[in-house]
C-alpha positions in Angstrom: -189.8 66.4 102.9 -186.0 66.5 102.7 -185.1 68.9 99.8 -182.0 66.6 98.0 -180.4 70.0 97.2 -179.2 70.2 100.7 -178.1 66.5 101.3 -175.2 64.8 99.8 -177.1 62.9 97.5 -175.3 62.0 94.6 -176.6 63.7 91.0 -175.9 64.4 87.9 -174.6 68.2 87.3 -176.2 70.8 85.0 -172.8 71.8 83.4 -169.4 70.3 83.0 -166.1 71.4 81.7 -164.1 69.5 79.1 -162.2 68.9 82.3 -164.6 67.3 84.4 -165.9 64.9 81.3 -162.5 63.6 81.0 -161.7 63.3 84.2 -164.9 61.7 85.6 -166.9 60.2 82.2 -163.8 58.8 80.0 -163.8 54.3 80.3 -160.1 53.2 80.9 -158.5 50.8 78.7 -159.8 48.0 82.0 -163.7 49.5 81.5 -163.5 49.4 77.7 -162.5 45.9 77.9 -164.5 45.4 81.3 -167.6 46.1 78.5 -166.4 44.4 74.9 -166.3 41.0 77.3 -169.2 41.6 79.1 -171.5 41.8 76.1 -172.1 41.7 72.2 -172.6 44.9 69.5 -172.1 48.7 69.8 -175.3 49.4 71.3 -175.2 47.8 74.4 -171.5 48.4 74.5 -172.2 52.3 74.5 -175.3 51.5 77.4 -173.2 49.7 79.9 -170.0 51.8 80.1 -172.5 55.2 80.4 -174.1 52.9 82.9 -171.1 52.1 84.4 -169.2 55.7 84.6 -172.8 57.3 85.8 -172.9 54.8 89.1 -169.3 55.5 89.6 -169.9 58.7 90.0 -173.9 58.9 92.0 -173.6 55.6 94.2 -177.1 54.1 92.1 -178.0 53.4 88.8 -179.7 56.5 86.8 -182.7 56.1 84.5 -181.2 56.1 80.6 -183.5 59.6 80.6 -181.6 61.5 83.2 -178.3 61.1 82.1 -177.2 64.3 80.1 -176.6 63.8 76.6 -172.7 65.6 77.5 -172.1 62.4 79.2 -172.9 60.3 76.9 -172.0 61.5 73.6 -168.1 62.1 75.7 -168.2 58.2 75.6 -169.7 57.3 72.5 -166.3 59.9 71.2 -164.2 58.4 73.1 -165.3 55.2 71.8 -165.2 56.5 68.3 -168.9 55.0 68.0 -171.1 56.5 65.2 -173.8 59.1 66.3 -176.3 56.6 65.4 -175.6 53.9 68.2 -178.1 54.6 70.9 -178.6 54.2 74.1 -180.5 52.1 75.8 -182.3 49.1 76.0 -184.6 46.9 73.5 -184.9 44.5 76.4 -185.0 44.7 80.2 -183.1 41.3 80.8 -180.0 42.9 79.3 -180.1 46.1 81.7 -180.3 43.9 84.8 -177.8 41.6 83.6 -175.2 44.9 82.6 -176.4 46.4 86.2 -175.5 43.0 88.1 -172.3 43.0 86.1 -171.5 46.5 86.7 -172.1 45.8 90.8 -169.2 42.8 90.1 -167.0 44.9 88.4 -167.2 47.4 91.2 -167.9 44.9 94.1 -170.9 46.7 95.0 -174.0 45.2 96.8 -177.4 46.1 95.7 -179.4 48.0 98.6 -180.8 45.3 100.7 -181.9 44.1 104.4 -178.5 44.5 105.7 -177.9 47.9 104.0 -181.2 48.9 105.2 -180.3 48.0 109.2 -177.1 49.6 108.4 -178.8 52.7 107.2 -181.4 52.5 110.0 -178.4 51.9 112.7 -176.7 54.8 111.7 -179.2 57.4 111.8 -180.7 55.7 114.8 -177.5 56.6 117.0 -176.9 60.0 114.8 -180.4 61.5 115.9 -179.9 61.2 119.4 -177.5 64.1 118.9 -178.4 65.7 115.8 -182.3 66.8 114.6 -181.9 68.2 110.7 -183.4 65.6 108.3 -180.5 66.7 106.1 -177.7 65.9 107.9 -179.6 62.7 108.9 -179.8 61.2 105.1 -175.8 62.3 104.7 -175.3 59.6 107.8 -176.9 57.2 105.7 -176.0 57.8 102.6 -172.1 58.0 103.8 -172.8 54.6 105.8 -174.0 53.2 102.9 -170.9 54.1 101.1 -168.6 53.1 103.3 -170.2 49.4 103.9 -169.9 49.6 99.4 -173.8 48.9 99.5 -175.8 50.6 96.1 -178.1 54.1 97.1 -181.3 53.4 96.9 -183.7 56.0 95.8 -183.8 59.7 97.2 -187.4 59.2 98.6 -186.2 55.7 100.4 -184.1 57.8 102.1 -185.9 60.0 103.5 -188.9 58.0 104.4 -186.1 56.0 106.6 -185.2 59.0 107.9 -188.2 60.6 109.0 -189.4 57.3 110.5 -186.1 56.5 112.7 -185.9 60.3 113.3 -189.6 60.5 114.8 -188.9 57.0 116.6 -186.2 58.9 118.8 -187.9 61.9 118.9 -190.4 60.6 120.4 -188.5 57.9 122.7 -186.6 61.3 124.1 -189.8 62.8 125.0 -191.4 60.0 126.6 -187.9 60.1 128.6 -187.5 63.9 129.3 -191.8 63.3 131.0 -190.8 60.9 132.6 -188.7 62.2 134.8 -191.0 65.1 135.3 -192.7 65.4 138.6 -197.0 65.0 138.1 -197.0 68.5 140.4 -194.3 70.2 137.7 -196.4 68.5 134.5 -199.5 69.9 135.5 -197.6 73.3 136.1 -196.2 73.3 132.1 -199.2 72.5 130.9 -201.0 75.4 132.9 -199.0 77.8 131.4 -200.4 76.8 128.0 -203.5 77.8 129.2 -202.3 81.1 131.0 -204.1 84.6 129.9 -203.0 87.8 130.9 
């Protein structure tokens, strides 16, 4: 397995600077409003624009559990909410309703068939020059990005690419015997067999 340190998938980072909250985490004036019209009390307010700023930054929508608590008390600030309005959800209908409105705002498409050809495409044609599973999943994942299609999860990834990977792996071998003589096959494989 791929370890996701060495791709370019998107996550969340241990630290930040006062710099990089403001810059990356604050809601402008459109978010703020982007939220107050999209639904009703404090709560969900607070939920969707730490929603919202986390899949700006990673590509996918987090789980409310893995986004740092810098994050989202810099919004609830910012929003000049108390410390008692909470995140998250009391029911799963408003989350995918925020997350569908969130892909809207952004024009976004959730990871479907045609992302998933598009991913498989891309990594198809990569690997027939390039072998690390890393640098496979950064052609998808920048594909994906490009076409403005949701990440799906990490592991997705890189089931997709060991599968398309091993596909042309093994299409290039079946190519590279077949244009190997029976006399010069039967001479590889006796030097597999070769003692001194």
């Amino acid at each position: 397995m791929t370890s996701i340190e060495r791709t370019a998938y998107p996550r969340f980072k241990r630290q930040f600077t006062t710099k990089e909250l403001t810059e990356i985490y604050t809601p402008t004036k459109s978010e703020i409003a982007f939220a107050y019209n999209t639904t009703k009390g404090e709560s969900n307010i607070l939920s969707l624009l730490v929603i919202l700023k986390s899949f700006q930054r990673l590509g996918y929508f987090p789980s409310i559990a893995d986004i740092p608590l810098k994050i989202i008390n810099h919004i609830r600030s910012h929003l000049k909410l108390a410390l008692d309005i909470v995140l998250g959800y009391e029911n799963n209908k408003t989350m995918y309703r925020h997350r569908t409105a969130i892909r809207e705002y952004l024009q976004v498409k959730s990871f479907n068939q045609t992302a998933l050809h598009l991913a498989v495409s891309a990594v198809n044609e990569s690997a027939q020059v390039m072998d690390n599973p890393a640098d496979l999943m950064n052609v998808a994942i920048a594909e994906l990005i490009k076409n403005r299609y949701e990440l799906p999860g990490f592991n997705t990834l890189n089931r997709l690419v060991r599968r398309v990977r091993n596909v042309v792996n093994q299409n290039l071998f079946k190519l590279v015997l077949s244009r190997l003589s029976n006399d010069y096959q039967q001479r590889l494989l006796d030097l597999m067999f070769t003692t001194d």
